[in-house]
N, C-alpha and C positions, 0 to 999 in steps of 0.2 A: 600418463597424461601429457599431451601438449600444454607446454605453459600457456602460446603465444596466442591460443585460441580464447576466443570470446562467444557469447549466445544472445542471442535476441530470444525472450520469454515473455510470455503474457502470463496473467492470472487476471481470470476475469475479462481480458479486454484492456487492463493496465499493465503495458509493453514496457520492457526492460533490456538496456543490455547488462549482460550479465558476464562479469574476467573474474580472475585469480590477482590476488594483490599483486605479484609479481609485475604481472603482466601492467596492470594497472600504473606500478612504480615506473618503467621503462616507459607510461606515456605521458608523463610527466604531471602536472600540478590536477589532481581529481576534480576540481570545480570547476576546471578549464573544460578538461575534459566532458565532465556532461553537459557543462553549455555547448560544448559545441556539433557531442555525437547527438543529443536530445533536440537537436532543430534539423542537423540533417545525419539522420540513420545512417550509420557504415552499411556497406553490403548489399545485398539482392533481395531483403525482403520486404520489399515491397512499400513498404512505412513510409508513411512522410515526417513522423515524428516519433517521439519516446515520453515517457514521464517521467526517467529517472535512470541512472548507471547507479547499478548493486555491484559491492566490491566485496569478495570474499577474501577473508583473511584467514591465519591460521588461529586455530584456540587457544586454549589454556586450561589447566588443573579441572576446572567450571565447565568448560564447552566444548562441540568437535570443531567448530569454527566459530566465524565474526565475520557479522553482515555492516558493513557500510552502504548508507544510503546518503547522493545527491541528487537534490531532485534537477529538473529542468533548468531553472534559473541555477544551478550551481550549490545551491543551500544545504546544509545538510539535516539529515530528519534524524529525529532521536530512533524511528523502526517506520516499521513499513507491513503491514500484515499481506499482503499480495506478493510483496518482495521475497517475505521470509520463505513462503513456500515454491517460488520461484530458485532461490537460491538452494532451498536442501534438495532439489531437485539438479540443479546445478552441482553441487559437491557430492550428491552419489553420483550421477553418472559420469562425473569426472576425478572419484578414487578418491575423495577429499574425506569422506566419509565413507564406511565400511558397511553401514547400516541403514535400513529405510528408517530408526527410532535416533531424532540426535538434537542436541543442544546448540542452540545458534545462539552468537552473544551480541545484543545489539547497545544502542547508545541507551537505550531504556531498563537495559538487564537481559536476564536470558530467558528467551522462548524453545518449550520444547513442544519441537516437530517433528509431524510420522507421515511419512507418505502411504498414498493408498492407492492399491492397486488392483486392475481386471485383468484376468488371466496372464498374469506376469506382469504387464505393461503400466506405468506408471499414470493413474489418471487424474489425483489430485494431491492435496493433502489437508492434516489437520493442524493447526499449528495455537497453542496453549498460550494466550496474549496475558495473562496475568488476570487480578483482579481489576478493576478500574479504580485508577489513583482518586477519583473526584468525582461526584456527580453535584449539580448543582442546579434545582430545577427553575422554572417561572424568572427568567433572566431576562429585564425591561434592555432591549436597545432599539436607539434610536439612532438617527442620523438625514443625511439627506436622501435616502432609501425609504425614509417613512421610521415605520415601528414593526418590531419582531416581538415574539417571548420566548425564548430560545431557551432549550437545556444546556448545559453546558459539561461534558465530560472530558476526563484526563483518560488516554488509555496508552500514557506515554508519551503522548503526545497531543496537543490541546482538539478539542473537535466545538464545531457550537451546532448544535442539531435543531431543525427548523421544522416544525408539521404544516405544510401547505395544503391547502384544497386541493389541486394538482398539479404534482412536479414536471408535469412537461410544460405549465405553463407560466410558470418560476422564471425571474430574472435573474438565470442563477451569474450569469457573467457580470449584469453589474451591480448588482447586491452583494454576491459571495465577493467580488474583487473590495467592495465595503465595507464586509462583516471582517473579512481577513485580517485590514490594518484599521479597524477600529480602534480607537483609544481604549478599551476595555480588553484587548489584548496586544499589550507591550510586546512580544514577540509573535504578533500574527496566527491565527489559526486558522483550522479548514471547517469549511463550510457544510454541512448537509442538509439536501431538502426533500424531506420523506413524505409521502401522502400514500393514504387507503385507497385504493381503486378495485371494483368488482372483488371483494374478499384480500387483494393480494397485496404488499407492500411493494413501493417502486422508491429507489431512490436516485438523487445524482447530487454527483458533490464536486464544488468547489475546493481544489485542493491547496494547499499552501506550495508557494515557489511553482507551482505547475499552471494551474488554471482549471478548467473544467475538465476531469478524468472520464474514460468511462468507466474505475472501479475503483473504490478504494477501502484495503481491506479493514482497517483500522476506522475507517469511518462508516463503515456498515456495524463493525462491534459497537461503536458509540450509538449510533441509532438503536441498535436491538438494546442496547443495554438501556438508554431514556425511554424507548417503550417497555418494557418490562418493569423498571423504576415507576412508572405511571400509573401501570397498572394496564396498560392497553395490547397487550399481546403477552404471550406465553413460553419457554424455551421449546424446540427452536423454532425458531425467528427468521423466514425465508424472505431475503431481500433478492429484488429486481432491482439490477443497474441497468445501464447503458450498455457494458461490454459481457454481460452475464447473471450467470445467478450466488449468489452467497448466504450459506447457513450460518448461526450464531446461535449458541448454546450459552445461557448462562441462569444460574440458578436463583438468583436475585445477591449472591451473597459472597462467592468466590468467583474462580478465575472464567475467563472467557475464554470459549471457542471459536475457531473461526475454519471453517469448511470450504475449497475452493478450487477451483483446477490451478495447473500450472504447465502448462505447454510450451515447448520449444519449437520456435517459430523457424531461426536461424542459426547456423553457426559458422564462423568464418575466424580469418587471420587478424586478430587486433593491428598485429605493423603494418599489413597490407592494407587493411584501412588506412591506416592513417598517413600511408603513402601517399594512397586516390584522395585524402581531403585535401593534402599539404600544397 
């Protein structure tokens, strides 16, 4: 493997660059860094932006690796379901991992993910999110947004799940920027706003440290899981984002699935980069 190499990936339509810690360490402070490569993309592909730098590290006794997540603003997230399967996608094709079946360790515990593939080629993966820490239904907030009743799930990470009439026509930028640091969440959460349309679910989410994503895969598990908790849909659970499609399997009772692509967009010299920013 080249160390000094880095990947621009999407899952979903939620873009990442994606290094090896090493590489990461030589470019000095990680929150710096996604502020700065998450406003203006290193390289040629095309992006005007990012949602987050995923830093792989190496394992332990527990795992084949360790996924760090910053998002945009610099922040760090406890996991990342779009990430995870970005990144073991990143550590097989890059020697990190031996196997398409492997244990990524993130700030939430460890997900194990299996990528899957057509005719050799890597075309998504499935990555095991756990059970959901919390579900917490008919949740009154208020503010200067008016009033929600929001569900409110932990899947590692906080989510507040919203059923609207229809999500294209959601204020998701300045309700979700609302809902995010509402007083009812001391450390901010992400936002989703799911709605029924012609049989199909669509959603879009406000994300924490980022803003409005087109995928987020931790926040599609939270939505499948508060309709299933409801009573209003069945495993699995076919979300429409913005930047794609994502399945979620869950049984009302254990761990969650989460079904996704993960595509490499780009890949190039991290130092080289960071020659052409400096």
């Amino acid at each position: 493997m080249n160390t000094s190499r880095y990947a621009i990936m999407a899952g979903a339509g939620n873009t990442f660059a994606v290094l090896d810690e090493r590489v990461a360490r030589r470019l000095g402070d990680p929150a710096e860094l996604a502020r700065r490569w998450c406003s203006r993309p290193p390289g040629e592909s095309g992006l005007r932006e990012l949602d987050g730098v995923l830093i792989v590290a190496a394992g332990s006794s527990y795992s084949d690796c360790r996924m760090i997540v910053h998002n945009a603003d610099g922040s760090r997230a406890q996991t990342c379901g779009n990430g995870l399967r970005c990144v073991a996608r990143f550590a097989r094709d890059h020697g990190l991992v031996a196997r398409d079946s492997m244990r990524i360790a993130t700030d939430a515990g460890v997900s194990e993910v299996e990528l899957l593939r057509s005719r050799g080629e890597i075309v998504g993966a499935r990555a095991n999110m756990g059970p959901p820490r919390r579900i917490e239904r008919d949740v009154e907030l208020s503010g200067e947004f008016g009033a929600y009743r929001a569900t409110l799930v932990d899947m590692g990470n906080p989510h507040c799940v919203l059923f609207v009439p229809d999500e294209r026509r959601a204020l998701v930028a300045e309700h979700g920027a609302a809902l995010e640091r509402h007083a009812r969440f001391p450390e901010r959460t992400n936002v989703e706003f799911a709605a029924e349309r012609d049989g199909r679910l669509y959603l879009r989410v406000w994300e924490r440290g980022v803003g409005e994503t087109a995928a987020c895969g931790t926040g599609a598990c939270a939505t499948a899981v508060a309709l299933i908790a409801a009573g209003h849909a069945r495993s699995r659970v076919e979300l429409r984002l913005v930047g794609g499609v994502l399945h979620v399997d869950w049984d009302g009772r254990g761990d969650v699935l989460l079904t996704g692509p993960c595509e490499l967009l780009w890949i190039g010299s991290a130092e080289a980069a960071e020659s052409v920013e400096r």
